[in-house]
C-alpha atoms as one frame of an Amber mdcrd trajectory, in Angstrom:
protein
  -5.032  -0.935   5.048  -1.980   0.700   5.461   1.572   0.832   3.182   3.018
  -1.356   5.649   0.040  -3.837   5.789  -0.004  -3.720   2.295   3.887  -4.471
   1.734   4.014  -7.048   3.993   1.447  -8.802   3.053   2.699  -8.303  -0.986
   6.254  -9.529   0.327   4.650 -12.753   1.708   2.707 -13.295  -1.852   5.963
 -13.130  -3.864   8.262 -14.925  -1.171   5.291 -17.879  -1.865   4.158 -17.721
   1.598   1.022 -15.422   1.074  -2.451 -17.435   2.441  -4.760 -15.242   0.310
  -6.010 -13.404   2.721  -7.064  -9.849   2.338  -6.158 -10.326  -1.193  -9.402
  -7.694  -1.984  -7.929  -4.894   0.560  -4.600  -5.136  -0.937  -5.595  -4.642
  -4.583  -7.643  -1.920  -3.402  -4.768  -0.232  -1.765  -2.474  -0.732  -5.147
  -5.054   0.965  -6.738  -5.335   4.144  -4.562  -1.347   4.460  -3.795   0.983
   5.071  -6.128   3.745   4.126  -3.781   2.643   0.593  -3.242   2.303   0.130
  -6.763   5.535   1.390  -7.812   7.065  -0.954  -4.535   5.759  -3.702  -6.340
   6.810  -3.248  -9.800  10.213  -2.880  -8.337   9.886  -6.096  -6.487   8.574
  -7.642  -9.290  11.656  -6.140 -11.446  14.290  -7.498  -8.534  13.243 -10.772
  -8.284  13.495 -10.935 -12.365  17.277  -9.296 -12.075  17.557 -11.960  -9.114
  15.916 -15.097 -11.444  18.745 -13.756 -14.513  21.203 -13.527 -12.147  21.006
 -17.666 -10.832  20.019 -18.411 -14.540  16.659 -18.943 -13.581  15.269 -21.645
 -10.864
């Protein structure tokens, strides 16, 4: 899997639209690269600024 695989299908999870799918290759990937991983804590950290922000949904 590659970043860009891996990101896209991470964007889909946290936009709620994720099926699932390849949910084993991505962890894998987070595992091995620490650029996905820090990608996704900084999603993760955005959409919690973004949440604050509305005062929460």
């Amino acid at each position: 899997m590659t970043c860009e695989e891996c990101r896209t299908a991470l964007s889909a999870e946290i936009d709620g639209e994720g099926t699932g799918q390849g949910a084993r290759a991505v962890r894998r990937h987070l595992s091995a690269c620490a650029g996905c991983a820090r990608w996704l804590d900084a999603c993760w950290a955005l959409e919690g600024l973004l949440d604050a922000a509305e005062g929460g949904r």
